[in-house]
mmCIF file as Biopython writes it, N, C-alpha, C and O atoms, coordinates in Angstrom:
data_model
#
loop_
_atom_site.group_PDB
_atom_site.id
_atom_site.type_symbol
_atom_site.label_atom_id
_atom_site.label_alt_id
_atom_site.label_comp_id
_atom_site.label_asym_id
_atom_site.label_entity_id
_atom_site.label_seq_id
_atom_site.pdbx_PDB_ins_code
_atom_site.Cartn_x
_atom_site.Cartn_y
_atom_site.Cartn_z
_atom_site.occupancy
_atom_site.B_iso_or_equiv
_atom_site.auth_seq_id
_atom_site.auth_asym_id
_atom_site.pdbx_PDB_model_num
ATOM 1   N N  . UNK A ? 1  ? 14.515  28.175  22.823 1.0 0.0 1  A 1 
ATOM 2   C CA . UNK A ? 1  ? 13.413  27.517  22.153 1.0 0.0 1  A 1 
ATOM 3   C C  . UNK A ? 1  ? 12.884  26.366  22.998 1.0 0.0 1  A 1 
ATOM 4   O O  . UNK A ? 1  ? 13.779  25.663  23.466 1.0 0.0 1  A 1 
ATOM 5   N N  . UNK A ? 2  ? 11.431  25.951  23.353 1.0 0.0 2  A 1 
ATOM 6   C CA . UNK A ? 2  ? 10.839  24.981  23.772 1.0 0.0 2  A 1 
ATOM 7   C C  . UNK A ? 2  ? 11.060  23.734  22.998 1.0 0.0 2  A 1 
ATOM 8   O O  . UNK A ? 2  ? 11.039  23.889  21.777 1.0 0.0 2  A 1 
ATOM 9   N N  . UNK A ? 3  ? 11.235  22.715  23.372 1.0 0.0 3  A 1 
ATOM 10  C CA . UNK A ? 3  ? 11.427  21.545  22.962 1.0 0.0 3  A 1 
ATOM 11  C C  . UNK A ? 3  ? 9.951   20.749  22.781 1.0 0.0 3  A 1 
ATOM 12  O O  . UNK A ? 3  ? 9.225   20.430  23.722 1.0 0.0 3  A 1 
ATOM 13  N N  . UNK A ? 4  ? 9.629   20.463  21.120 1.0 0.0 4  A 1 
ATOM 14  C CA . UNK A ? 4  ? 8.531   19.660  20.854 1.0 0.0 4  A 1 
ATOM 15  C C  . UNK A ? 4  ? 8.475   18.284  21.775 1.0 0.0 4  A 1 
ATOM 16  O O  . UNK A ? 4  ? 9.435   17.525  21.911 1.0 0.0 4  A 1 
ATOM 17  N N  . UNK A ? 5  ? 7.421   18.140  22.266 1.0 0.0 5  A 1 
ATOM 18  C CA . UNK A ? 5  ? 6.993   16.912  23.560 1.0 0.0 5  A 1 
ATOM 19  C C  . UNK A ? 5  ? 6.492   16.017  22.024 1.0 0.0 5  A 1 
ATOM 20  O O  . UNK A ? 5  ? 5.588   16.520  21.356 1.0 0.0 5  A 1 
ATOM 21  N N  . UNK A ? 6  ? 7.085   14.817  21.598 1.0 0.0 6  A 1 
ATOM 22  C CA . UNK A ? 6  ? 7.050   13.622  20.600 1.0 0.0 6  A 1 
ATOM 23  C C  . UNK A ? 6  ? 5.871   13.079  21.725 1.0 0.0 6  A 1 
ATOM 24  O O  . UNK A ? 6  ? 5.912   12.934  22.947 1.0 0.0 6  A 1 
ATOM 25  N N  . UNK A ? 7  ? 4.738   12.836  20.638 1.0 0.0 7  A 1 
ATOM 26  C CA . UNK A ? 7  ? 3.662   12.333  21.388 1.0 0.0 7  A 1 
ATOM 27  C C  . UNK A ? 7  ? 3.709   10.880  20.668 1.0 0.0 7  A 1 
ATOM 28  O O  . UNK A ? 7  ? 3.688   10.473  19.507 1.0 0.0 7  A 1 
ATOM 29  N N  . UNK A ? 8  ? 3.782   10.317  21.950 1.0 0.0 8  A 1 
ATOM 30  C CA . UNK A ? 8  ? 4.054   8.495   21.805 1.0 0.0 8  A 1 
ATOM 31  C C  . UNK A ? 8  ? 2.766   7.764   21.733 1.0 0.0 8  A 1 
ATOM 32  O O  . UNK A ? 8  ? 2.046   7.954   22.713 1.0 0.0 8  A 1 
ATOM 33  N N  . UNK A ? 9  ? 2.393   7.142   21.010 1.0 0.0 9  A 1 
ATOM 34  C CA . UNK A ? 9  ? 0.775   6.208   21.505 1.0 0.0 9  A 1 
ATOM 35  C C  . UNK A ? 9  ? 0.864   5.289   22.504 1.0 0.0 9  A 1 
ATOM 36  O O  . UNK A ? 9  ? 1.789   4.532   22.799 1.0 0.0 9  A 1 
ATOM 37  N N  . UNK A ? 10 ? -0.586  5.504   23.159 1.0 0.0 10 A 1 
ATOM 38  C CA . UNK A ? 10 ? -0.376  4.665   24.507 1.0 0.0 10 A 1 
ATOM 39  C C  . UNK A ? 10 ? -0.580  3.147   24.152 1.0 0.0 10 A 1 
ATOM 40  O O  . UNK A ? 10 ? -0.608  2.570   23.065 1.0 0.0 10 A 1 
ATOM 41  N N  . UNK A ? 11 ? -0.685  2.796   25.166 1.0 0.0 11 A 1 
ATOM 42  C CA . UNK A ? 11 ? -0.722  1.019   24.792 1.0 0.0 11 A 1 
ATOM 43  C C  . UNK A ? 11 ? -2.079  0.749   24.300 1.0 0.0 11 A 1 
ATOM 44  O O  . UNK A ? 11 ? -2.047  0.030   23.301 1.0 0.0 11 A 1 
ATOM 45  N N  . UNK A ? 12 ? -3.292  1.095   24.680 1.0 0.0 12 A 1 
ATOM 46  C CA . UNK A ? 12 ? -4.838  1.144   24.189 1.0 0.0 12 A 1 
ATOM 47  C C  . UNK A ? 12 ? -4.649  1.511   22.678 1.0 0.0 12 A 1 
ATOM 48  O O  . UNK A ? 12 ? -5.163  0.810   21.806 1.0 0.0 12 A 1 
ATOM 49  N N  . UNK A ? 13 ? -4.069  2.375   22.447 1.0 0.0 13 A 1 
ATOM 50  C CA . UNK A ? 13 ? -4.255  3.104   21.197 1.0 0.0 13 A 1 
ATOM 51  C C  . UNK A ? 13 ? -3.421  2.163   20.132 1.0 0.0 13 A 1 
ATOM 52  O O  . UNK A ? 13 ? -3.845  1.977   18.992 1.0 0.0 13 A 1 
ATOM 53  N N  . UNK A ? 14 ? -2.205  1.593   20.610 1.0 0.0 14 A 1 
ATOM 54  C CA . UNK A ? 14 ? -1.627  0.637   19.774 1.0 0.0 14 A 1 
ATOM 55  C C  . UNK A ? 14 ? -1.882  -0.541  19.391 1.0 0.0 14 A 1 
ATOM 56  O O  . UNK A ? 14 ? -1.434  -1.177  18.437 1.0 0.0 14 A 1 
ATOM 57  N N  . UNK A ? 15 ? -3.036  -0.960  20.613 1.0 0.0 15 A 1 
ATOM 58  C CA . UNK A ? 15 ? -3.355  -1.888  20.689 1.0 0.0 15 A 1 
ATOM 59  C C  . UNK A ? 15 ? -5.255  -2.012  19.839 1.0 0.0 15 A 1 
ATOM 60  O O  . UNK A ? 15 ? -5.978  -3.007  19.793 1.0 0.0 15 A 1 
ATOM 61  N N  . UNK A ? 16 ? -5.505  -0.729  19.346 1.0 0.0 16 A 1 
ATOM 62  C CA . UNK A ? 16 ? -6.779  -0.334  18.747 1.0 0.0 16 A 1 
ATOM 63  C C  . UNK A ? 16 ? -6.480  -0.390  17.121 1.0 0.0 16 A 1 
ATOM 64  O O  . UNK A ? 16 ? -7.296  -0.503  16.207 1.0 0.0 16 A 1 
ATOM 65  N N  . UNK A ? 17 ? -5.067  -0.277  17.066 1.0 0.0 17 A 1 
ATOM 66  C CA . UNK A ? 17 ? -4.862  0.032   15.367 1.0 0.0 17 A 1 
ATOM 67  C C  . UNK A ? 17 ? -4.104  -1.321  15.214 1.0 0.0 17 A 1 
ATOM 68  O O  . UNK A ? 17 ? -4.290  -1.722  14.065 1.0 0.0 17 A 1 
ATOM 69  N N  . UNK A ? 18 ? -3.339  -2.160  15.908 1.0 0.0 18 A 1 
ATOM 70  C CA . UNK A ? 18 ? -2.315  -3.677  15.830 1.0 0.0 18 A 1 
ATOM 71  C C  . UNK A ? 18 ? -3.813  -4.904  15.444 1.0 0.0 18 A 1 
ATOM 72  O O  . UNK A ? 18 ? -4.743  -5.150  16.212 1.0 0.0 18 A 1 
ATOM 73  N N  . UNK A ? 19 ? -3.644  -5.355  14.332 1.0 0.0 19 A 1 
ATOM 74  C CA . UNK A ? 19 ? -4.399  -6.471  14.224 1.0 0.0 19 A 1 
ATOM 75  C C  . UNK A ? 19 ? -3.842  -7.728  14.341 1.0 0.0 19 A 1 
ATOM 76  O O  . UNK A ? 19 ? -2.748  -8.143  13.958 1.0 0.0 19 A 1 
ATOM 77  N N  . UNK A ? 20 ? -5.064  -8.470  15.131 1.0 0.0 20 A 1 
ATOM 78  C CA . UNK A ? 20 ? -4.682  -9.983  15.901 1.0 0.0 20 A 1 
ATOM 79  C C  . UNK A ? 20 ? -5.581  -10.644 15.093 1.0 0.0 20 A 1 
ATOM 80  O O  . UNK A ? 20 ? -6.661  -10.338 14.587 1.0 0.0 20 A 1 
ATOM 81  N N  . UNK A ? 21 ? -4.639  -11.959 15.095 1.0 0.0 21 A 1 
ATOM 82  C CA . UNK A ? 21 ? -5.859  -13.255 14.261 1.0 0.0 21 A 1 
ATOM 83  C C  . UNK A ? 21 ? -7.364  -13.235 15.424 1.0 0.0 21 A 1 
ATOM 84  O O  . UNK A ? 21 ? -7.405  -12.796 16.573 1.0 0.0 21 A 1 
ATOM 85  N N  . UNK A ? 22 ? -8.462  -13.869 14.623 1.0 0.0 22 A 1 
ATOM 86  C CA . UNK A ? 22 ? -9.078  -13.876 15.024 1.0 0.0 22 A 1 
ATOM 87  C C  . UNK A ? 22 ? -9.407  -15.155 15.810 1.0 0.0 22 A 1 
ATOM 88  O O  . UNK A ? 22 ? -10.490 -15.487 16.292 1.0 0.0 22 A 1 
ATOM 89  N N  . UNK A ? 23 ? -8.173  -15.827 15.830 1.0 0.0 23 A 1 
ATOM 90  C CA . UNK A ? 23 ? -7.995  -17.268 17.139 1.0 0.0 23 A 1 
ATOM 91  C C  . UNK A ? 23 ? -7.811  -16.377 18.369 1.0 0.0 23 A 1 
ATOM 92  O O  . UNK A ? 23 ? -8.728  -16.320 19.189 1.0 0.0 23 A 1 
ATOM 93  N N  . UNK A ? 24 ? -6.788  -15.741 18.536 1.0 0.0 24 A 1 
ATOM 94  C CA . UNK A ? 24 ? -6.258  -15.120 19.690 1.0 0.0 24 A 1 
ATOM 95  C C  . UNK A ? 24 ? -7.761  -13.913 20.247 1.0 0.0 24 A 1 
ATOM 96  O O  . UNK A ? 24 ? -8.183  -14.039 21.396 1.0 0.0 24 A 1 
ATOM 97  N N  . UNK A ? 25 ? -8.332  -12.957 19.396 1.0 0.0 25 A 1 
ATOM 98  C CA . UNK A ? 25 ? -9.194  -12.221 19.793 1.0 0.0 25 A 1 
ATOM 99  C C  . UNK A ? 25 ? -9.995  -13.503 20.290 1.0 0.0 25 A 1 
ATOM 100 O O  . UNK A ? 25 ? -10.178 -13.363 21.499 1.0 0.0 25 A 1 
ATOM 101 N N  . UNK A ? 26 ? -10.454 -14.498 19.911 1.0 0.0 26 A 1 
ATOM 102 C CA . UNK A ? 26 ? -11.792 -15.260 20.438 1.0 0.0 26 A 1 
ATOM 103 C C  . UNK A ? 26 ? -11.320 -16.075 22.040 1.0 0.0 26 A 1 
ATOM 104 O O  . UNK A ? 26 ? -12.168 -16.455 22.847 1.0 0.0 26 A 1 
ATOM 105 N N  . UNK A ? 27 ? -9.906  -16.214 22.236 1.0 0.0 27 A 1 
ATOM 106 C CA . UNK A ? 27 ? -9.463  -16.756 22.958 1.0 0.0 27 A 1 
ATOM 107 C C  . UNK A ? 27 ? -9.610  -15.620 24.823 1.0 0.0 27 A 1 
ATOM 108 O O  . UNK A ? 27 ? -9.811  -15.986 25.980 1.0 0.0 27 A 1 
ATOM 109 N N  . UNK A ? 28 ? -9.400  -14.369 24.252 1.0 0.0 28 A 1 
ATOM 110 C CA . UNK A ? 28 ? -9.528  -13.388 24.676 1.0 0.0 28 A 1 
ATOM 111 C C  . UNK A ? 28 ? -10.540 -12.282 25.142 1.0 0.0 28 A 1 
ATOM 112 O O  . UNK A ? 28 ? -10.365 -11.374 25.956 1.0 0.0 28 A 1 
ATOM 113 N N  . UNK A ? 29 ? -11.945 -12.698 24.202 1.0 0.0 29 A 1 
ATOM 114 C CA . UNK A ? 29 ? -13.120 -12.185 24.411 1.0 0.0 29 A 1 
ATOM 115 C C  . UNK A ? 29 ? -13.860 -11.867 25.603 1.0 0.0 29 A 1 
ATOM 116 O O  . UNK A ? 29 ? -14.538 -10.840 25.644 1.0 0.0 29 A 1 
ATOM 117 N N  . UNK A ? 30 ? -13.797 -12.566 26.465 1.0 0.0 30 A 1 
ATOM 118 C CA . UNK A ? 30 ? -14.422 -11.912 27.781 1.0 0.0 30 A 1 
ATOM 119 C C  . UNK A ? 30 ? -13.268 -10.462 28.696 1.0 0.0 30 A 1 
ATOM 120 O O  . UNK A ? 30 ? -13.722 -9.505  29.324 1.0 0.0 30 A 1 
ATOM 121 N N  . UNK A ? 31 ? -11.961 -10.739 28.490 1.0 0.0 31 A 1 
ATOM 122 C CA . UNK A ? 31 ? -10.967 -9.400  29.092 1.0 0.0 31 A 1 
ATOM 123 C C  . UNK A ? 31 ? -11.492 -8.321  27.970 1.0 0.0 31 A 1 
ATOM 124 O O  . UNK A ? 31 ? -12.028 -7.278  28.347 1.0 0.0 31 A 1 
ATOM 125 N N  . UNK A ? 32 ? -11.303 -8.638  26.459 1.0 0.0 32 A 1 
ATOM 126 C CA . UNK A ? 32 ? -10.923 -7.539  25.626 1.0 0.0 32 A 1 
ATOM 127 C C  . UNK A ? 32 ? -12.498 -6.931  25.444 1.0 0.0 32 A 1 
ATOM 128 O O  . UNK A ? 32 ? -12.625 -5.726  25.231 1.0 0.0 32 A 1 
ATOM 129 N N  . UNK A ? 33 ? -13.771 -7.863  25.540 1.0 0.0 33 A 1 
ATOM 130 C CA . UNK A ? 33 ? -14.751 -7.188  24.972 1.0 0.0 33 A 1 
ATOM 131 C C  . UNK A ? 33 ? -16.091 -7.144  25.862 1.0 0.0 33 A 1 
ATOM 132 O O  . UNK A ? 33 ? -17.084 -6.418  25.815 1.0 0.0 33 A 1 
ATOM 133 N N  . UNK A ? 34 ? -15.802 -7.973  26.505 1.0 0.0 34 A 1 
ATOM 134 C CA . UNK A ? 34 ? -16.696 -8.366  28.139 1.0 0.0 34 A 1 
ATOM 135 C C  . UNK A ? 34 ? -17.600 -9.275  27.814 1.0 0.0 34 A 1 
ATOM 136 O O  . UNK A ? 34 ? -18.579 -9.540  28.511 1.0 0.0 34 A 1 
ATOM 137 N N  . UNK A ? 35 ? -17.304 -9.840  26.663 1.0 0.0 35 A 1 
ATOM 138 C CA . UNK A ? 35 ? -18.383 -10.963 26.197 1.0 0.0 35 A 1 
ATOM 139 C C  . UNK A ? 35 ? -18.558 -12.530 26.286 1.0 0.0 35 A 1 
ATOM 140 O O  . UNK A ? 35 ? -17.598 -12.690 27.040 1.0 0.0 35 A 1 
ATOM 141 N N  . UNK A ? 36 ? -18.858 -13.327 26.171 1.0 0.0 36 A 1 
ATOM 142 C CA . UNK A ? 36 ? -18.954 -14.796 26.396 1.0 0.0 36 A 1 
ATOM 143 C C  . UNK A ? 36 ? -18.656 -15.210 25.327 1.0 0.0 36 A 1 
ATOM 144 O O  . UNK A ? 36 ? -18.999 -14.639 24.292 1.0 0.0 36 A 1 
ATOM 145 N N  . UNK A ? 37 ? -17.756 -16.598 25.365 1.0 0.0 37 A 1 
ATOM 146 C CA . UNK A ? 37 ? -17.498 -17.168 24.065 1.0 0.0 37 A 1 
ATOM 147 C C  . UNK A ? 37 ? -18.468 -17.452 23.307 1.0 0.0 37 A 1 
ATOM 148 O O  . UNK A ? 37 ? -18.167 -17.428 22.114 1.0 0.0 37 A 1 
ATOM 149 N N  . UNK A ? 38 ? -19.828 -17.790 23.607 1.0 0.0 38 A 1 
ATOM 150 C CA . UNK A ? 38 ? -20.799 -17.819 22.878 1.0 0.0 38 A 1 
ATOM 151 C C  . UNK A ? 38 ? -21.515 -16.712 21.835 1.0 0.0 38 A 1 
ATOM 152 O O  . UNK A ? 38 ? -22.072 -16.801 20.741 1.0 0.0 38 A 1 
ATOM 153 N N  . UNK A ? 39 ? -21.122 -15.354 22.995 1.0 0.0 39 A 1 
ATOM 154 C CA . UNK A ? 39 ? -21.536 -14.284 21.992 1.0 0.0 39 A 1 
ATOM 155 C C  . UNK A ? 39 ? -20.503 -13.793 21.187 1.0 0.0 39 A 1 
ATOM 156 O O  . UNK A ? 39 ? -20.749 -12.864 20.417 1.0 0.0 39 A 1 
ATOM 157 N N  . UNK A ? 40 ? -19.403 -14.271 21.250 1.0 0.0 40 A 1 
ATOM 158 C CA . UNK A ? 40 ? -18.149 -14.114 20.315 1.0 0.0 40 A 1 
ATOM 159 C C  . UNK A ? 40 ? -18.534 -14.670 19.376 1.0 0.0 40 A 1 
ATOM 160 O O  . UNK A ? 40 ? -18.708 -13.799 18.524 1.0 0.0 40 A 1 
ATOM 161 N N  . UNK A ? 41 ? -18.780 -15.591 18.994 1.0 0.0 41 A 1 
ATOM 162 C CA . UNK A ? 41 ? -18.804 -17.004 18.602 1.0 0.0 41 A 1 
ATOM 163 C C  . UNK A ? 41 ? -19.757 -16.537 17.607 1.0 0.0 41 A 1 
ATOM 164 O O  . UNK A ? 41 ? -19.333 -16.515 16.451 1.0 0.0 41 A 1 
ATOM 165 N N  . UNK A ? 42 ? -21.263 -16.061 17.859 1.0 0.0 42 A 1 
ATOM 166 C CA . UNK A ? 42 ? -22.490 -15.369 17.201 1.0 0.0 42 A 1 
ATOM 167 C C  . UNK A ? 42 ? -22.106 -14.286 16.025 1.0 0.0 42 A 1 
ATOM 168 O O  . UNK A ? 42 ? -22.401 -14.198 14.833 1.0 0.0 42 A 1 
ATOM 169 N N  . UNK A ? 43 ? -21.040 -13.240 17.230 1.0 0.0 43 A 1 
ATOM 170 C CA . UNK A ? 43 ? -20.966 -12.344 16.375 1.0 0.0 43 A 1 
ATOM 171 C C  . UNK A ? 43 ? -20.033 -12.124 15.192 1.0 0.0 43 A 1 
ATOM 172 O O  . UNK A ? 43 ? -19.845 -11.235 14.361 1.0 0.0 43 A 1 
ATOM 173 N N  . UNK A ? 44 ? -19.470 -13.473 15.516 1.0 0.0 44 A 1 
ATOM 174 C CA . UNK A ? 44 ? -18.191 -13.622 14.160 1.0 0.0 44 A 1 
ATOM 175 C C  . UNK A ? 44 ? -18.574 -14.662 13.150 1.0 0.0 44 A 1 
ATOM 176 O O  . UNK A ? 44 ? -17.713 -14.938 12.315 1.0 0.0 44 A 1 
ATOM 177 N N  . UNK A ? 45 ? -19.735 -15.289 13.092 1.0 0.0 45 A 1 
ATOM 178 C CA . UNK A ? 45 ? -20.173 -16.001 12.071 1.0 0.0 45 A 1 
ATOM 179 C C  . UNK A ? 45 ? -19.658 -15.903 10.800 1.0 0.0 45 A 1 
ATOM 180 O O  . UNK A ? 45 ? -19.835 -14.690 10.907 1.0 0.0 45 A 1 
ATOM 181 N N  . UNK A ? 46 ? -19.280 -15.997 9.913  1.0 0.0 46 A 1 
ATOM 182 C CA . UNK A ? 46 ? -18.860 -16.142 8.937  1.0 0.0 46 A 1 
ATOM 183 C C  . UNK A ? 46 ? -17.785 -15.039 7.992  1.0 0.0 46 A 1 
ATOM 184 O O  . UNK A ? 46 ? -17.670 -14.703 6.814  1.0 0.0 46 A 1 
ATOM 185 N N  . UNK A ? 47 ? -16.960 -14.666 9.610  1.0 0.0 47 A 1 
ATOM 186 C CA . UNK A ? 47 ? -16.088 -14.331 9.313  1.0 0.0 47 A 1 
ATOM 187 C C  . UNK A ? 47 ? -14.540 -15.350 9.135  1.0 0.0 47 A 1 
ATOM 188 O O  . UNK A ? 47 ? -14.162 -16.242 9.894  1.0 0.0 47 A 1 
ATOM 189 N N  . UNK A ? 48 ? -13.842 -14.825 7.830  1.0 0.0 48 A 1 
ATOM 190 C CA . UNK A ? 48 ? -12.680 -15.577 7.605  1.0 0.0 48 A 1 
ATOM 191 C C  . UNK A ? 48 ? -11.654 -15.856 8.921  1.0 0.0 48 A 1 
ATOM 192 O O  . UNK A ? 48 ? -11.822 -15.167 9.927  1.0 0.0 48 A 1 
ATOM 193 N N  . UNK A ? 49 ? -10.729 -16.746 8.897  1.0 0.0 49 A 1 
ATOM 194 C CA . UNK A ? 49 ? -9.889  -16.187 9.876  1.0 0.0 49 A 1 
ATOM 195 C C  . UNK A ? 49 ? -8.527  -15.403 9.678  1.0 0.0 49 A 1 
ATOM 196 O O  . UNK A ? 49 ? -7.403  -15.725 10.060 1.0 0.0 49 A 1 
ATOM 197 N N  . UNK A ? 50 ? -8.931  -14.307 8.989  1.0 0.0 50 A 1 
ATOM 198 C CA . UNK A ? 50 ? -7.914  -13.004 8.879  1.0 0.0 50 A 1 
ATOM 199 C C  . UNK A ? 50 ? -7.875  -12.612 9.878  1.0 0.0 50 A 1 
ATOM 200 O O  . UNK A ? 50 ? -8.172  -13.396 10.779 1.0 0.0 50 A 1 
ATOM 201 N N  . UNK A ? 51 ? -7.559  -11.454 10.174 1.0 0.0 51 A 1 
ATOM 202 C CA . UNK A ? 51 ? -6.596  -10.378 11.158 1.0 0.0 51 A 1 
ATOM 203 C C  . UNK A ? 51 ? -7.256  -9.317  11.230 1.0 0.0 51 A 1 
ATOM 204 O O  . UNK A ? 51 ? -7.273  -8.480  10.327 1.0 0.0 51 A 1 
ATOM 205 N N  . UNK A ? 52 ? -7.982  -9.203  12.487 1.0 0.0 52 A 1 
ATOM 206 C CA . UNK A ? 52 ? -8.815  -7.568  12.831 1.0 0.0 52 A 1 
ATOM 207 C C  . UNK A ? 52 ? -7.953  -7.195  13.739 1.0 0.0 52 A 1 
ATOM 208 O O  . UNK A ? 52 ? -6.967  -7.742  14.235 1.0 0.0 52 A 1 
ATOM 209 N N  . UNK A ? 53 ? -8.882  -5.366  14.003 1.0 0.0 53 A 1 
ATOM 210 C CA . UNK A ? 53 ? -8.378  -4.913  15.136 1.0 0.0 53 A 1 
ATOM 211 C C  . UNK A ? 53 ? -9.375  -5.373  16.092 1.0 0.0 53 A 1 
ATOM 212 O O  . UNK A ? 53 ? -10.141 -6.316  15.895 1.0 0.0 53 A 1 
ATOM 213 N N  . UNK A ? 54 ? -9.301  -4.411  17.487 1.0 0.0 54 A 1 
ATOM 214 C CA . UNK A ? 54 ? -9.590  -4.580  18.676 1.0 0.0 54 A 1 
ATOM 215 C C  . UNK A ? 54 ? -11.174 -4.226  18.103 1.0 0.0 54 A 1 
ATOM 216 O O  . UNK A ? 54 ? -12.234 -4.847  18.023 1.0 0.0 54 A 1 
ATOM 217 N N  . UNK A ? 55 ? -10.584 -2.569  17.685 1.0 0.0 55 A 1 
ATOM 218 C CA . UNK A ? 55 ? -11.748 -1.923  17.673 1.0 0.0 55 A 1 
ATOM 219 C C  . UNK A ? 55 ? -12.617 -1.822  16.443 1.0 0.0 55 A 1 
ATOM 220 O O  . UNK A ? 55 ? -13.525 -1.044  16.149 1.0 0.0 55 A 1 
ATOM 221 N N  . UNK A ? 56 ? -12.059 -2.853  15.803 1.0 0.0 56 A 1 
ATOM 222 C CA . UNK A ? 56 ? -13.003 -3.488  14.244 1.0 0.0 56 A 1 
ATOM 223 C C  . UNK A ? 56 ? -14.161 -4.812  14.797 1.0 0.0 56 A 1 
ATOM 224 O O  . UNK A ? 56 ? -15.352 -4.904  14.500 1.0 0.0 56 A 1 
ATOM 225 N N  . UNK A ? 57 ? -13.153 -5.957  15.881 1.0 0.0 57 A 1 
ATOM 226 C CA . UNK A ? 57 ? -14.041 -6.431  16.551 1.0 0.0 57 A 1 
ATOM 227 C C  . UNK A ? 57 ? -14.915 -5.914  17.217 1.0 0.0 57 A 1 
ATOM 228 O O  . UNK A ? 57 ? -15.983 -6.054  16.622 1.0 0.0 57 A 1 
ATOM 229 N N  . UNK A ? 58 ? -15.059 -5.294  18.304 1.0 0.0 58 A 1 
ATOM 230 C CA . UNK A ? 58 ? -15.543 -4.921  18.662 1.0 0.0 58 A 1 
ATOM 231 C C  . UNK A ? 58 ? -16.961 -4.214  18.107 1.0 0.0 58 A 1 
ATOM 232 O O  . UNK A ? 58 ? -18.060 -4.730  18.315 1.0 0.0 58 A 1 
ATOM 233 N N  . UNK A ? 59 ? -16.788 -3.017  17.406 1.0 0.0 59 A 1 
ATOM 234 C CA . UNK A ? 59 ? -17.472 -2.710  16.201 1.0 0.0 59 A 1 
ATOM 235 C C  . UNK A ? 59 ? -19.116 -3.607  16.055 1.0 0.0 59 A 1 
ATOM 236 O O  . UNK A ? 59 ? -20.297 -3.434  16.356 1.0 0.0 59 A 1 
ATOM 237 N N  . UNK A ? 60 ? -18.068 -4.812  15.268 1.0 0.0 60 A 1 
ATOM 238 C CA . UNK A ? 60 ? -18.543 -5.525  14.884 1.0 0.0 60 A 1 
ATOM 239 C C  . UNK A ? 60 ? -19.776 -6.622  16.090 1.0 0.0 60 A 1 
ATOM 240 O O  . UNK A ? 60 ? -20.802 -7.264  15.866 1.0 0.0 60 A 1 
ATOM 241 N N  . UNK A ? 61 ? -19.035 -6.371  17.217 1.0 0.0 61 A 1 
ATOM 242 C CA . UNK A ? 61 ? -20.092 -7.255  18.035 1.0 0.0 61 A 1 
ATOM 243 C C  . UNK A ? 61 ? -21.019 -6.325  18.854 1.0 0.0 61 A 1 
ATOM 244 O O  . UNK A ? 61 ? -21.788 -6.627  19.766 1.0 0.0 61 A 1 
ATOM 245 N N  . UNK A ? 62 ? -20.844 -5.526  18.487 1.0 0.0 62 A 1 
ATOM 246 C CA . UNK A ? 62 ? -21.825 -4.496  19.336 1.0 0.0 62 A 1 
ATOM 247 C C  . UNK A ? 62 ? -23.355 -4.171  18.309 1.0 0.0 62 A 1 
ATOM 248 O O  . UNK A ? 62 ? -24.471 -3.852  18.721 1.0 0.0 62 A 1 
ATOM 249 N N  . UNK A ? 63 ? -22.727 -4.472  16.367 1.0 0.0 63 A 1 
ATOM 250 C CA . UNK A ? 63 ? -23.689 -4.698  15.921 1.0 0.0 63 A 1 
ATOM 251 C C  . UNK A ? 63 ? -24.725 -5.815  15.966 1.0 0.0 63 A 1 
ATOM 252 O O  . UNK A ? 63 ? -25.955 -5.770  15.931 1.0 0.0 63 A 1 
ATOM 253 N N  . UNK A ? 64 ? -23.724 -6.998  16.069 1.0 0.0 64 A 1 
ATOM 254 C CA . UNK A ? 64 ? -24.732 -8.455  16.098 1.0 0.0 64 A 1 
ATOM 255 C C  . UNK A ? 64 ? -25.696 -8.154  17.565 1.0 0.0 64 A 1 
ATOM 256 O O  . UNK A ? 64 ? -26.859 -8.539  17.683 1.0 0.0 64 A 1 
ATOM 257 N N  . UNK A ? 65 ? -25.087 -7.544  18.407 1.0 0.0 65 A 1 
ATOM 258 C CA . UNK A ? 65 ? -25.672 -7.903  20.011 1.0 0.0 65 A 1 
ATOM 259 C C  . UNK A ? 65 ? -27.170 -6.887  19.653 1.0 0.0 65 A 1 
ATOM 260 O O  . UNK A ? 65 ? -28.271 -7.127  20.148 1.0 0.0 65 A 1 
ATOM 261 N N  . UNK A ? 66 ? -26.897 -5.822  18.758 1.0 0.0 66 A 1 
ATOM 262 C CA . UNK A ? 66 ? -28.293 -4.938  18.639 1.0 0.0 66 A 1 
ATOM 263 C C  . UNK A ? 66 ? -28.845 -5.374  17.475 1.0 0.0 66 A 1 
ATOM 264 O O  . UNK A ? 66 ? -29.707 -4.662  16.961 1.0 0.0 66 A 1 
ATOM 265 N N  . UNK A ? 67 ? -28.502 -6.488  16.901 1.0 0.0 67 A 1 
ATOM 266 C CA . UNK A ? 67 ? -29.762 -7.340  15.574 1.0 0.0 67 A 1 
ATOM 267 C C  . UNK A ? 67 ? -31.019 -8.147  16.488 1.0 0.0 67 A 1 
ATOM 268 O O  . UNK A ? 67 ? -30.856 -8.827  17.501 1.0 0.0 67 A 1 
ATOM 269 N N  . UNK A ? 68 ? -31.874 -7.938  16.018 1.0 0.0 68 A 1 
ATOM 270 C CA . UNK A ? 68 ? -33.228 -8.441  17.014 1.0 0.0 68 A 1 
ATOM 271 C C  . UNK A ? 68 ? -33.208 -9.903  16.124 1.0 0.0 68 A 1 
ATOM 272 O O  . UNK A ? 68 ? -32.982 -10.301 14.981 1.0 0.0 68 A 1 
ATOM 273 N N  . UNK A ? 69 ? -33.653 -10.477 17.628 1.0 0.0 69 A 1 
ATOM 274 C CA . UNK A ? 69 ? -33.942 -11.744 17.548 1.0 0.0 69 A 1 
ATOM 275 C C  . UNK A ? 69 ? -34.949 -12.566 16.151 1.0 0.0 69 A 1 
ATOM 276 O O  . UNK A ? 69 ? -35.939 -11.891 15.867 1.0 0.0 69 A 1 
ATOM 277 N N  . UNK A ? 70 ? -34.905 -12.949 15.905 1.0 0.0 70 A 1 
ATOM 278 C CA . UNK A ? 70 ? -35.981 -13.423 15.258 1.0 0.0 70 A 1 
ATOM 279 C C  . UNK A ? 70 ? -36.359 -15.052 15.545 1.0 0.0 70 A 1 
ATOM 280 O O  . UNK A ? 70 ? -37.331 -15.567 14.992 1.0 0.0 70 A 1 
#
């Protein structure tokens, strides 16, 4: 019999579903999201400081960056 290969999650993937305060993501914003503290800063407006993911932030700033100016 072949032996089932246990598929492990990679570090991206653990690191897509593990939620971080949102001190540490803002601290981090230009490695994790390629953004400037300023546009961090924009796109988290009046968010609490609970615990997202990577890819909830993210998400989330890719919407503010495509809201038109006014």
């Amino acid at each position: 019999m072949a032996k089932k290969e246990m598929e492990t999650p990679t570090v991206s993937e653990v690191s897509e579903t593990k939620k971080f305060p949102l001190s540490v993501l803002r601290d981090n914003c230009t490695k994790l999201f390629g953004v400037t503290s300023s546009t961090f800063a924009g796109a988290t407006v009046g968010l609490s400081d609970g615990e997202y993911t990577i890819a909830d932030m993210n998400n989330k700033i890719k919407v503010w960056l495509k809201k038109e100016v006014k």
